[in-house]
PDB file of N, CA, C and O in Angstrom:
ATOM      1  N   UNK A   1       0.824  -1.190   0.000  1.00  0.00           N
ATOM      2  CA  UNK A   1       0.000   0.000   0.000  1.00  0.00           C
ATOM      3  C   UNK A   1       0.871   1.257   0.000  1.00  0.00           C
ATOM      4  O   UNK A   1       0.678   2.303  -0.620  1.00  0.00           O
ATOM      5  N   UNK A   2       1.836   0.944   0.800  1.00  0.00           N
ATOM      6  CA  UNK A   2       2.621   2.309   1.054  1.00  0.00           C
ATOM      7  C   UNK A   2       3.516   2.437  -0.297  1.00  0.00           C
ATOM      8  O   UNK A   2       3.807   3.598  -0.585  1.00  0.00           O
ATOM      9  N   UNK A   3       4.016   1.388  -1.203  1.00  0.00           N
ATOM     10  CA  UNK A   3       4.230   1.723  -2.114  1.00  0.00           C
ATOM     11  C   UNK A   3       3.899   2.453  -3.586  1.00  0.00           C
ATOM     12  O   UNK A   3       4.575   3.175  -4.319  1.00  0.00           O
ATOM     13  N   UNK A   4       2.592   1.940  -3.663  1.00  0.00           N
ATOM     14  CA  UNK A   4       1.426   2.512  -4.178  1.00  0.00           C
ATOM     15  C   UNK A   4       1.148   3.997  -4.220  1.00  0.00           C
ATOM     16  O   UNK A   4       0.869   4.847  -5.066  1.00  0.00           O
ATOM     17  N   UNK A   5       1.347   3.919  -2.949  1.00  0.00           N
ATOM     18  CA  UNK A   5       1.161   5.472  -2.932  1.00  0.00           C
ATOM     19  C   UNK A   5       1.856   6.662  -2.852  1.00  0.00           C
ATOM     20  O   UNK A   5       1.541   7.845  -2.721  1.00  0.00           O
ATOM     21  N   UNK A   6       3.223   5.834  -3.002  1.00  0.00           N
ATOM     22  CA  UNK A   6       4.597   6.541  -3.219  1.00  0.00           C
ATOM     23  C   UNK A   6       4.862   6.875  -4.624  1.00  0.00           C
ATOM     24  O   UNK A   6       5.287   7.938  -5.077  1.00  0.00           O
ATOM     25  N   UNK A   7       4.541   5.792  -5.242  1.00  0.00           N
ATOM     26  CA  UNK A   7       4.149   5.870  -6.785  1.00  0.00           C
ATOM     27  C   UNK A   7       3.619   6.664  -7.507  1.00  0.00           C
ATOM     28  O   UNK A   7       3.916   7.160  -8.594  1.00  0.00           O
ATOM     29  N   UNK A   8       2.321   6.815  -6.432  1.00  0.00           N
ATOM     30  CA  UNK A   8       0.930   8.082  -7.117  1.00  0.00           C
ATOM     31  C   UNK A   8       1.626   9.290  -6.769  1.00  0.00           C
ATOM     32  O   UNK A   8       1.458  10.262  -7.506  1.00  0.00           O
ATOM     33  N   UNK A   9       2.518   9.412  -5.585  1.00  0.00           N
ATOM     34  CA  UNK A   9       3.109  10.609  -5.406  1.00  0.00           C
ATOM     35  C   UNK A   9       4.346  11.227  -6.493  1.00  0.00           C
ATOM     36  O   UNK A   9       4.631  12.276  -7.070  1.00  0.00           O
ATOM     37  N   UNK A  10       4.876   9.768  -6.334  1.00  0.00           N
ATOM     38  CA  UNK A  10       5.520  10.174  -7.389  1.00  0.00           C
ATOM     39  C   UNK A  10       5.320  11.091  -8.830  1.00  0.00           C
ATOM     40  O   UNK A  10       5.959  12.079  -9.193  1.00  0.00           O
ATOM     41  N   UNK A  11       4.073  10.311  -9.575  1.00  0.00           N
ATOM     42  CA  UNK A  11       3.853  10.351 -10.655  1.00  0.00           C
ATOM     43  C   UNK A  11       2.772  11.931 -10.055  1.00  0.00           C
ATOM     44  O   UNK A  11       1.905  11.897 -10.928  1.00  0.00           O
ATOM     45  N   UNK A  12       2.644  12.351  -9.743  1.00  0.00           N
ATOM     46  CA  UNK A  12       1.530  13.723  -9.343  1.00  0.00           C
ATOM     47  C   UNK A  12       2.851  14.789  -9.228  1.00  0.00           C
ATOM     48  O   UNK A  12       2.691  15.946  -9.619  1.00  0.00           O
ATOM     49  N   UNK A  13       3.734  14.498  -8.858  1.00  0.00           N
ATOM     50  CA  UNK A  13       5.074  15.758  -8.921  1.00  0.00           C
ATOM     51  C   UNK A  13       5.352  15.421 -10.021  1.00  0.00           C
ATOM     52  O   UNK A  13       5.708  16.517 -10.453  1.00  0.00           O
ATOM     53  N   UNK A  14       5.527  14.452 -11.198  1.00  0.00           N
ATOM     54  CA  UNK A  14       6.222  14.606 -12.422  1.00  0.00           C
ATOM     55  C   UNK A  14       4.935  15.110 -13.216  1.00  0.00           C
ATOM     56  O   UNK A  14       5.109  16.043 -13.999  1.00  0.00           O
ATOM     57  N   UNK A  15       4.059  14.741 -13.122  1.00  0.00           N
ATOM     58  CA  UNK A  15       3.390  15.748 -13.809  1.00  0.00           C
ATOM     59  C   UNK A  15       3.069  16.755 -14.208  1.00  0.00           C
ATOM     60  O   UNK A  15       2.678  17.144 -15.308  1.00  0.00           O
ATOM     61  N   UNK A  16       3.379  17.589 -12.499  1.00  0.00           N
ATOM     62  CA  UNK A  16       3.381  18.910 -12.203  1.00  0.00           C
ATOM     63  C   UNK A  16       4.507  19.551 -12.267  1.00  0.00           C
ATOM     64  O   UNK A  16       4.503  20.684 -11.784  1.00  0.00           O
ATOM     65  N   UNK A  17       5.688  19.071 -12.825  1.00  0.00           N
ATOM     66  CA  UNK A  17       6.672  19.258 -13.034  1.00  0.00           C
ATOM     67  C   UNK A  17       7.343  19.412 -14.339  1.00  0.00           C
ATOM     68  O   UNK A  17       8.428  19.968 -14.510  1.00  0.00           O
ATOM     69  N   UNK A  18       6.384  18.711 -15.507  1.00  0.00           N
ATOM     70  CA  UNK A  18       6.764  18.600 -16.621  1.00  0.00           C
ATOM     71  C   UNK A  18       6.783  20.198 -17.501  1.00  0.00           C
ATOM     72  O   UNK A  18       7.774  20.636 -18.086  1.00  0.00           O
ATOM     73  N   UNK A  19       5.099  21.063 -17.386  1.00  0.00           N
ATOM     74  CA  UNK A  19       5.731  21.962 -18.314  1.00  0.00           C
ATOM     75  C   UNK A  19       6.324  22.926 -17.377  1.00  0.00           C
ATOM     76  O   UNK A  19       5.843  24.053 -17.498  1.00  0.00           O
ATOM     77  N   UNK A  20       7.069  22.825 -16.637  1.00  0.00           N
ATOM     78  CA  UNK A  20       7.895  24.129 -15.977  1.00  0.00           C
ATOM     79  C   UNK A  20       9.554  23.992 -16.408  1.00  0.00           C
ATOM     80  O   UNK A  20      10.320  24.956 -16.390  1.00  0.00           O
ATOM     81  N   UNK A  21       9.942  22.626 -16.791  1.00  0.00           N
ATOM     82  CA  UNK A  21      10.999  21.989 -17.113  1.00  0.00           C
ATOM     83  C   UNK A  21      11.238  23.324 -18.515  1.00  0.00           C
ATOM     84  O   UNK A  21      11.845  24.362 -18.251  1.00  0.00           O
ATOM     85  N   UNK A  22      10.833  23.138 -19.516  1.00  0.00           N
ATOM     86  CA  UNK A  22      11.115  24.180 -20.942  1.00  0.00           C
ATOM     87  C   UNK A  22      11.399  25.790 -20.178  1.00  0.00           C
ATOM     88  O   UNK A  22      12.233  26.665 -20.412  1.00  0.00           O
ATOM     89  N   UNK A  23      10.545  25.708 -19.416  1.00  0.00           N
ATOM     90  CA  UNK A  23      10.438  27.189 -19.011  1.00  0.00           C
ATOM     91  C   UNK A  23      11.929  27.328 -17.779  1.00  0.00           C
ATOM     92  O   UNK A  23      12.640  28.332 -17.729  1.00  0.00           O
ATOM     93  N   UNK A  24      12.120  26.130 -16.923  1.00  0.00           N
ATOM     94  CA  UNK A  24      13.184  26.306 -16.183  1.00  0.00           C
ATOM     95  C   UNK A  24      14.123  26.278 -17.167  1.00  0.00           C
ATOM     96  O   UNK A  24      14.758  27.320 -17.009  1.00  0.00           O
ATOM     97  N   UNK A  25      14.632  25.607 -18.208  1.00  0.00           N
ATOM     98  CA  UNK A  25      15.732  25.225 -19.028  1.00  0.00           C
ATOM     99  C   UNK A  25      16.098  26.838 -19.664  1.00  0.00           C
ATOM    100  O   UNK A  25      17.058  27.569 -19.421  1.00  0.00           O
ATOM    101  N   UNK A  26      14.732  27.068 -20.706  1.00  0.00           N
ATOM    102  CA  UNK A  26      14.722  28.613 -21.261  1.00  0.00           C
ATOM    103  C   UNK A  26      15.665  29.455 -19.984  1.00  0.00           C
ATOM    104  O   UNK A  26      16.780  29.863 -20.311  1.00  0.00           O
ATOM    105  N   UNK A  27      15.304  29.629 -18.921  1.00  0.00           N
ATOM    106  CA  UNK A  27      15.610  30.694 -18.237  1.00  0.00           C
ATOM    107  C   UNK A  27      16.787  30.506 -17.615  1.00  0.00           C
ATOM    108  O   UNK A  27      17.433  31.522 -17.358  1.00  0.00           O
ATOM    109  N   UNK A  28      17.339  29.188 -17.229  1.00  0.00           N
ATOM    110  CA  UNK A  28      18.844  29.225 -17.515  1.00  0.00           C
ATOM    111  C   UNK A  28      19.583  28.823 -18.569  1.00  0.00           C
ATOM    112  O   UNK A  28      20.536  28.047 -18.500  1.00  0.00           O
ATOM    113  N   UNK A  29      19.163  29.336 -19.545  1.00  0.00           N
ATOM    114  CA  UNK A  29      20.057  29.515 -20.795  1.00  0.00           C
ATOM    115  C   UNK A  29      19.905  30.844 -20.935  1.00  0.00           C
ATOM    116  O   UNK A  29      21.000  31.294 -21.274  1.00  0.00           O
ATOM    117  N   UNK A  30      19.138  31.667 -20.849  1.00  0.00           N
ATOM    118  CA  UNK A  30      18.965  33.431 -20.888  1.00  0.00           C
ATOM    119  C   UNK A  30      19.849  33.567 -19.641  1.00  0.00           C
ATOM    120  O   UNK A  30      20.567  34.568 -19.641  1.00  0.00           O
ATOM    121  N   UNK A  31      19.909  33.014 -18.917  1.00  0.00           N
ATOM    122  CA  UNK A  31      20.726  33.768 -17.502  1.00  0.00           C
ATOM    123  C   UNK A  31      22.506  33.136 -18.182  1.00  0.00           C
ATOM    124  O   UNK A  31      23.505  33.740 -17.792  1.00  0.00           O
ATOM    125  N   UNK A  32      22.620  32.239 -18.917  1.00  0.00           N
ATOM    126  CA  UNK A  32      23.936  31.971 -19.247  1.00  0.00           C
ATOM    127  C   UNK A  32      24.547  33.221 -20.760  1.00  0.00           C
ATOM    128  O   UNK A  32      25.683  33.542 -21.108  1.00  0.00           O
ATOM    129  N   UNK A  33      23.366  33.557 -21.223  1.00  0.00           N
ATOM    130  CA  UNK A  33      23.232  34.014 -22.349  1.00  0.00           C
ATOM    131  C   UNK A  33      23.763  35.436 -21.722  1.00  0.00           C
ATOM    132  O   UNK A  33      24.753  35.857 -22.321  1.00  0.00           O
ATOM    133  N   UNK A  34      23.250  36.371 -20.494  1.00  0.00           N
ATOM    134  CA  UNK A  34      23.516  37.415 -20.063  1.00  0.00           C
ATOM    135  C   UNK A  34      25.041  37.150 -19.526  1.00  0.00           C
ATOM    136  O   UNK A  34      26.101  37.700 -19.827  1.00  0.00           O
ATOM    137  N   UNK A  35      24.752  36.157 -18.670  1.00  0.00           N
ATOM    138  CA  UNK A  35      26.617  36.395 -18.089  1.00  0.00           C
ATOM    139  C   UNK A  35      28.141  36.057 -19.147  1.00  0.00           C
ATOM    140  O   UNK A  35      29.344  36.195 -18.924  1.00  0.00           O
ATOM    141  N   UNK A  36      27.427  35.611 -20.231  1.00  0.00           N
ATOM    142  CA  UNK A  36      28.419  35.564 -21.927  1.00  0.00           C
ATOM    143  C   UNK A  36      28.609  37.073 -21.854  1.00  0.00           C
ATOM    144  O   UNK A  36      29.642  37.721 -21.687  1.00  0.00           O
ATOM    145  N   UNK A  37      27.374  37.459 -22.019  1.00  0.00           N
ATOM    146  CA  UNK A  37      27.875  39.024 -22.415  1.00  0.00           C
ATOM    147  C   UNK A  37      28.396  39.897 -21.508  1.00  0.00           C
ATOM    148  O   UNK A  37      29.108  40.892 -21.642  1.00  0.00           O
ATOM    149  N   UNK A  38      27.827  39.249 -20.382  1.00  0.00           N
ATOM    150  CA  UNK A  38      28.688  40.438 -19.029  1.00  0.00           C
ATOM    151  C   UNK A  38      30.459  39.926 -19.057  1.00  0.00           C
ATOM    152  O   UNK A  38      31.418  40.695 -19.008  1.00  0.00           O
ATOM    153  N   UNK A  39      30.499  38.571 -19.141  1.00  0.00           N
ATOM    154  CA  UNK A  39      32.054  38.338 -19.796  1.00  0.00           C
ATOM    155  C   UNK A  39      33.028  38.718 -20.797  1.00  0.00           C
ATOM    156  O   UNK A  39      34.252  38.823 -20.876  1.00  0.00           O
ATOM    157  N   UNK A  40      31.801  38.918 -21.685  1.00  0.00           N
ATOM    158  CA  UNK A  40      32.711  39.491 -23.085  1.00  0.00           C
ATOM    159  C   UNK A  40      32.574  40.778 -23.602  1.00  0.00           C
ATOM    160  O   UNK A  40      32.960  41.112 -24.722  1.00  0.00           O
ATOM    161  N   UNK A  41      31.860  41.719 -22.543  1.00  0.00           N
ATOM    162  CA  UNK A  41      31.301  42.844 -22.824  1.00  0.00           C
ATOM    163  C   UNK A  41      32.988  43.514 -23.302  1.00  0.00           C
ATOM    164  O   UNK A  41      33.367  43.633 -24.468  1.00  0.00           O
ATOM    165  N   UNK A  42      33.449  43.721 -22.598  1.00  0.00           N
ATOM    166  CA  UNK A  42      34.972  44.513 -23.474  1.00  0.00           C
ATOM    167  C   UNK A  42      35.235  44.567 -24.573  1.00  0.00           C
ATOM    168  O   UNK A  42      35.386  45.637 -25.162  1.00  0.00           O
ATOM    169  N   UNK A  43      35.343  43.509 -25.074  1.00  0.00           N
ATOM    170  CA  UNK A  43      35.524  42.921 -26.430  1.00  0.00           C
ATOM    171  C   UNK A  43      34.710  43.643 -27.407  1.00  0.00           C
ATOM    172  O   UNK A  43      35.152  44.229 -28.395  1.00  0.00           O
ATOM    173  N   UNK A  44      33.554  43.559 -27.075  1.00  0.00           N
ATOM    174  CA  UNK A  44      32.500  44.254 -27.986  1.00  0.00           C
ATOM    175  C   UNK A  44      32.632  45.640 -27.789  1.00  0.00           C
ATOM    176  O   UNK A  44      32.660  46.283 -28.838  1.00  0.00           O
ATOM    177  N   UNK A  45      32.731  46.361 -26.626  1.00  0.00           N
ATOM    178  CA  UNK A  45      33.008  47.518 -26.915  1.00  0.00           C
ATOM    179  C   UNK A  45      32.496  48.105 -25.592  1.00  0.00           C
ATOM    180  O   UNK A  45      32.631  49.277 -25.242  1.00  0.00           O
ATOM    181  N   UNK A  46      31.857  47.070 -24.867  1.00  0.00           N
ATOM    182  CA  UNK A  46      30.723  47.825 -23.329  1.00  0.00           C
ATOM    183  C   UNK A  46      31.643  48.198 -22.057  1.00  0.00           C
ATOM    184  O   UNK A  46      32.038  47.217 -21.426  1.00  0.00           O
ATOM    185  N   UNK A  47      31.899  49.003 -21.755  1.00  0.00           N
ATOM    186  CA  UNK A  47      33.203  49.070 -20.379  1.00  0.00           C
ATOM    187  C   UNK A  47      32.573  47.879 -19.789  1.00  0.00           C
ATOM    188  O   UNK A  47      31.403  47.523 -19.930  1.00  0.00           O
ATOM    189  N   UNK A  48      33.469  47.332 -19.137  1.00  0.00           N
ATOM    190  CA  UNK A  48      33.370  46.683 -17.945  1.00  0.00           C
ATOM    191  C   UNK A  48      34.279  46.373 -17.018  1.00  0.00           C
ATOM    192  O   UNK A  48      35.251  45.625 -17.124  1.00  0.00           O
ATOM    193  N   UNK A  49      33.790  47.187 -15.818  1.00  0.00           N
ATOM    194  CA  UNK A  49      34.668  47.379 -14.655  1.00  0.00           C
ATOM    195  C   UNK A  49      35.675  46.210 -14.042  1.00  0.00           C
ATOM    196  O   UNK A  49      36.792  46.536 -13.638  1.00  0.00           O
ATOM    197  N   UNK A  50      35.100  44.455 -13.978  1.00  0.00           N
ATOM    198  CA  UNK A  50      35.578  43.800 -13.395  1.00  0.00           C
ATOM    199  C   UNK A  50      36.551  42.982 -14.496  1.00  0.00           C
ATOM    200  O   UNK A  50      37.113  41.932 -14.186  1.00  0.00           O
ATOM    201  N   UNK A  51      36.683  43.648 -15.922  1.00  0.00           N
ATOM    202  CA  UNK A  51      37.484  43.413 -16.715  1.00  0.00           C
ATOM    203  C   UNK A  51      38.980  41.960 -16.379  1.00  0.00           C
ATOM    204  O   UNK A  51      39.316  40.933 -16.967  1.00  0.00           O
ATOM    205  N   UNK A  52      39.283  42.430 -15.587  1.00  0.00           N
ATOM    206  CA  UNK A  52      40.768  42.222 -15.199  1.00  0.00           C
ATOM    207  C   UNK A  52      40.281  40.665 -14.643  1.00  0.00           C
ATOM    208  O   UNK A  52      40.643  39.632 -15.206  1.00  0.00           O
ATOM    209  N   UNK A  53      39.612  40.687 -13.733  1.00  0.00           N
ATOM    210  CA  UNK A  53      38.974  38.997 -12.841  1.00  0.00           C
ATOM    211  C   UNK A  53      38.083  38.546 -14.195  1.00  0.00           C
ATOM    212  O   UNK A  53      38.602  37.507 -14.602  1.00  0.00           O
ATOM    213  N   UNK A  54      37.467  38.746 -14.660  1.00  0.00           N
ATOM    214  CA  UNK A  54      36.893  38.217 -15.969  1.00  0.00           C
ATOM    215  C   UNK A  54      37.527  37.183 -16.481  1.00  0.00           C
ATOM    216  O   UNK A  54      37.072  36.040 -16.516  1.00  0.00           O
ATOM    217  N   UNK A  55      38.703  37.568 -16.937  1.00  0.00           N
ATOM    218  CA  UNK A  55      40.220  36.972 -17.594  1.00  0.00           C
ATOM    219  C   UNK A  55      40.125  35.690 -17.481  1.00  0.00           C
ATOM    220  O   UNK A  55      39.837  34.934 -18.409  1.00  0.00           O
ATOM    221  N   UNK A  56      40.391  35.320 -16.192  1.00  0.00           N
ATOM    222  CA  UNK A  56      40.589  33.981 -15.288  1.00  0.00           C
ATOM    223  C   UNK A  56      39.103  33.409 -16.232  1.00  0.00           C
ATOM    224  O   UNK A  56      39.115  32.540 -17.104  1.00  0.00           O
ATOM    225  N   UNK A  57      38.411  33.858 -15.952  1.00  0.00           N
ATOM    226  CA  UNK A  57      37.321  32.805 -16.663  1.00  0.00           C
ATOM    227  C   UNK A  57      37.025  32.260 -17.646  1.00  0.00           C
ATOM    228  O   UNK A  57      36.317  31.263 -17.789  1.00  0.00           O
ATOM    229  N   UNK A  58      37.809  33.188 -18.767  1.00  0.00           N
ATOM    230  CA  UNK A  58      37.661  32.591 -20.542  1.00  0.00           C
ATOM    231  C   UNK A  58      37.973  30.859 -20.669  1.00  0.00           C
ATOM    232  O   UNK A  58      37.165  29.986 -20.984  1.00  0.00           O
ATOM    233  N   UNK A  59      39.169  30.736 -20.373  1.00  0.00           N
ATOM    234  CA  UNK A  59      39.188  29.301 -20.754  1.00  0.00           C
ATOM    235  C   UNK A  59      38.210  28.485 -20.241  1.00  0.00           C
ATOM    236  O   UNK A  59      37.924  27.525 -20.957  1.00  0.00           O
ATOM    237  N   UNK A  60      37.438  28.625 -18.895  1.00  0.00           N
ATOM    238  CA  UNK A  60      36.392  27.559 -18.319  1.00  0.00           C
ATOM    239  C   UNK A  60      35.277  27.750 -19.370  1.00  0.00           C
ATOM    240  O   UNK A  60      34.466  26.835 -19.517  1.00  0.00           O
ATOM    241  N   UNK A  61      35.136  29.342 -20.420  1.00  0.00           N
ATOM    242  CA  UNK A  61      34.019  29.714 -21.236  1.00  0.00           C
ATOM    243  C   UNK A  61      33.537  29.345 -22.150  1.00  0.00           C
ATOM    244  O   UNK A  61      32.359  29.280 -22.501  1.00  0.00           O
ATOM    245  N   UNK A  62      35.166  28.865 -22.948  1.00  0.00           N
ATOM    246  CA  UNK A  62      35.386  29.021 -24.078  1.00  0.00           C
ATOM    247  C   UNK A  62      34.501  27.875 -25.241  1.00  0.00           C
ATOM    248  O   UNK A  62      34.339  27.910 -26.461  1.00  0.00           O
ATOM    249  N   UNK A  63      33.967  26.692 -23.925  1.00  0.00           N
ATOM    250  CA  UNK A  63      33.042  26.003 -24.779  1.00  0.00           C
ATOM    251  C   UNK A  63      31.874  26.468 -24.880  1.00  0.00           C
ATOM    252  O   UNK A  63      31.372  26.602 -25.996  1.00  0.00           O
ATOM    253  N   UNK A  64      31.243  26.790 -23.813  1.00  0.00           N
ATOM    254  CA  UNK A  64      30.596  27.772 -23.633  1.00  0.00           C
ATOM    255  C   UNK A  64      29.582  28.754 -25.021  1.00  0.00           C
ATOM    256  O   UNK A  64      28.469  28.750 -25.547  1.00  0.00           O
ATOM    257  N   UNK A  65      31.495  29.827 -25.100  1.00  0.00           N
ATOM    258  CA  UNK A  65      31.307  30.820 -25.937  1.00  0.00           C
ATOM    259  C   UNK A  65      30.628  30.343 -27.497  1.00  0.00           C
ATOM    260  O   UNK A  65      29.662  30.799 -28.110  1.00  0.00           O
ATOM    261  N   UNK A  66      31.762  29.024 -27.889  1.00  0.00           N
ATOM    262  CA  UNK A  66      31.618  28.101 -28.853  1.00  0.00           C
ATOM    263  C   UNK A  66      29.740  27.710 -29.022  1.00  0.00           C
ATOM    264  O   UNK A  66      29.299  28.283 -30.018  1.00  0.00           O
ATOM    265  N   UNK A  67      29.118  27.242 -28.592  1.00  0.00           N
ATOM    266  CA  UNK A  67      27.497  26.637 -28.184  1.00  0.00           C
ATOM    267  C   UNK A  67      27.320  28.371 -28.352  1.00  0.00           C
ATOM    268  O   UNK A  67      27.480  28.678 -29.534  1.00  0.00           O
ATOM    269  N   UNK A  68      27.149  29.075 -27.831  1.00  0.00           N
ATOM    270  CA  UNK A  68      26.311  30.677 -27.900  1.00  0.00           C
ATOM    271  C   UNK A  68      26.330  31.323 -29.387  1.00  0.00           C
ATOM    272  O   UNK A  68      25.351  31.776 -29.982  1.00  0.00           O
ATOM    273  N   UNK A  69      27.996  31.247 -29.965  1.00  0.00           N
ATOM    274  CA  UNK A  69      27.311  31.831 -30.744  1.00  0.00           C
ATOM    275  C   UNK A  69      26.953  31.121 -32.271  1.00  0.00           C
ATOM    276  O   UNK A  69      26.789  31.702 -33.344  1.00  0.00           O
ATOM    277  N   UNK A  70      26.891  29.567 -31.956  1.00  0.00           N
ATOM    278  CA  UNK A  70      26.439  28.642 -32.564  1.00  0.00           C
ATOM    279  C   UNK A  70      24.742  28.677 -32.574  1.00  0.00           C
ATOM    280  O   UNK A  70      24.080  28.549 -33.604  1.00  0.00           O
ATOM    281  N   UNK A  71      24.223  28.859 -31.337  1.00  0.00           N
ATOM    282  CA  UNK A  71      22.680  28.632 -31.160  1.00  0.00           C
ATOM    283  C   UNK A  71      22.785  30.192 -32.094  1.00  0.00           C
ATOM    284  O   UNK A  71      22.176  30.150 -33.163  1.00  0.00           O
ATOM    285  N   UNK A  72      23.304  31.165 -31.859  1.00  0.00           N
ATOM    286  CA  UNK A  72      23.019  32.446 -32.320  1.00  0.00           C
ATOM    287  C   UNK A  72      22.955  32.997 -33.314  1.00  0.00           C
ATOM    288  O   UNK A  72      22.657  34.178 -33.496  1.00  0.00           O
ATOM    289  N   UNK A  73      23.411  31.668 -34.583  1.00  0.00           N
ATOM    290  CA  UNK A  73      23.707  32.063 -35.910  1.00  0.00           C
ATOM    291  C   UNK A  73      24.561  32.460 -36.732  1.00  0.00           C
ATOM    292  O   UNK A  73      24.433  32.827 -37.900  1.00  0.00           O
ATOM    293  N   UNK A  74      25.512  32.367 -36.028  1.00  0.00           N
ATOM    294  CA  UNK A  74      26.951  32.904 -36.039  1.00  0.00           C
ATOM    295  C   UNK A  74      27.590  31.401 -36.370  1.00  0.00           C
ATOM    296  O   UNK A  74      27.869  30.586 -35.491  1.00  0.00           O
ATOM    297  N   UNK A  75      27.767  31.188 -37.773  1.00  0.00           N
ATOM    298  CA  UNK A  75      28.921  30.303 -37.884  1.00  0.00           C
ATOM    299  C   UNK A  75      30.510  30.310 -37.395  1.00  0.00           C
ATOM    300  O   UNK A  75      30.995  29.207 -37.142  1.00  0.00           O
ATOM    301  N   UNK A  76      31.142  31.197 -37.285  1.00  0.00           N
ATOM    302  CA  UNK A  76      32.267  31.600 -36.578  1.00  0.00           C
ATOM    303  C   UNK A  76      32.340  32.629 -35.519  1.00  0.00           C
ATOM    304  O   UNK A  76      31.501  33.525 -35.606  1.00  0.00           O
ATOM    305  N   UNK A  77      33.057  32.669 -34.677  1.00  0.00           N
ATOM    306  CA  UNK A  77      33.252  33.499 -33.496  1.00  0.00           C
ATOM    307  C   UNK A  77      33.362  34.611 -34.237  1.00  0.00           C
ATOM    308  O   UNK A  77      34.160  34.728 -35.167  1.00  0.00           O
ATOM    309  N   UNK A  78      32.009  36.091 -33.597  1.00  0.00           N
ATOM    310  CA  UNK A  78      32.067  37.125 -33.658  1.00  0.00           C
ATOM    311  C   UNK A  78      33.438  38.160 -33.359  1.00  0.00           C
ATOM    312  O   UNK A  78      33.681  39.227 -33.924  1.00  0.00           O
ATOM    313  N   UNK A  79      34.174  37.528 -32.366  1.00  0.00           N
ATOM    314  CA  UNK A  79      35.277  38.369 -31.712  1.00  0.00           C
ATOM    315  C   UNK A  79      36.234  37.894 -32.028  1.00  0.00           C
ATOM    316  O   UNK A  79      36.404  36.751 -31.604  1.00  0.00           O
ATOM    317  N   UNK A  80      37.398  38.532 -32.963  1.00  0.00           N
ATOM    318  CA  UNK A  80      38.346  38.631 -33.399  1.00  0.00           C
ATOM    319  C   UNK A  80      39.564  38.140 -32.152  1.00  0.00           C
ATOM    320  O   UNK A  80      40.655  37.603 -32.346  1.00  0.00           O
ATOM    321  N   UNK A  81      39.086  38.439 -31.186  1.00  0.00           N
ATOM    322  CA  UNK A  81      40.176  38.125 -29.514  1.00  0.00           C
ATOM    323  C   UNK A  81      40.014  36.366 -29.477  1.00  0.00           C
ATOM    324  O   UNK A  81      40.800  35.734 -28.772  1.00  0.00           O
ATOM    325  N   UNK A  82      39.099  35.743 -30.165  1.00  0.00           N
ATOM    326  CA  UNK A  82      38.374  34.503 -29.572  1.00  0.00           C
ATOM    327  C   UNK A  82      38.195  33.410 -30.480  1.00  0.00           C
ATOM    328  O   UNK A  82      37.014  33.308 -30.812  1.00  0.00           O
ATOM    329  N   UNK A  83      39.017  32.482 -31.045  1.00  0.00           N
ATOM    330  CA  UNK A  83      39.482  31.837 -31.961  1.00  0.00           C
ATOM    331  C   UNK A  83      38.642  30.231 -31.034  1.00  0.00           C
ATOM    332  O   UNK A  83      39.405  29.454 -30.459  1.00  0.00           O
ATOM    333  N   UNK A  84      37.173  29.969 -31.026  1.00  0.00           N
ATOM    334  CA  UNK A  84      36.969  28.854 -30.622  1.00  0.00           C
ATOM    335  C   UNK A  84      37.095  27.994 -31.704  1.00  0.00           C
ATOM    336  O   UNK A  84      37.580  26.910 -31.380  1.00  0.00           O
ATOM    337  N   UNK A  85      36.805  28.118 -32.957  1.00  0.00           N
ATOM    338  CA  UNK A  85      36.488  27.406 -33.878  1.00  0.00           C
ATOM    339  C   UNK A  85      37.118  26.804 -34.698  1.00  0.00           C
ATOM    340  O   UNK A  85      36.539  26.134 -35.553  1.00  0.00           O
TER     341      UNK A  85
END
């Protein structure tokens, strides 16, 4: 019995869980999509103050960068600094 109804519990959270999944995914890919650009804002041309600590992060990015501006339409890297491809 108690399994049963671990089951039904189960299956009542995946249900209620299913269309929020697109909408959770969407919104951390827009939140990865903003901190690309808060990373590479220099490059493009946007000041950015924390410039210097930024640095340290490119290589963890750089696949990253590669996937962004792939989804984005961009057959090759926009930034001349950034040779993923």
């Amino acid at each position: 019995m108690l399994d049963h109804l671990k089951k039904l519990v189960d299956f009542y959270e995946e249900v209620l869980s299913m269309p929020h999944r697109t909408e959770i995914a969407r919104e951390l890919r827009d939140q990865d999509d903003l901190f690309l650009l808060l990373l590479y804002s220099e490059m493009i041309g946007i000041p950015n103050p924390v410039y210097y600590y930024t640095l340290e992060l490119y290589p963890y990015m750089i696949e990253q960068f590669h996937d962004w501006h792939l989804r984005m339409g961009m057959e090759k890297s926009p930034l001349s600094g950034i040779r993923c491809c």
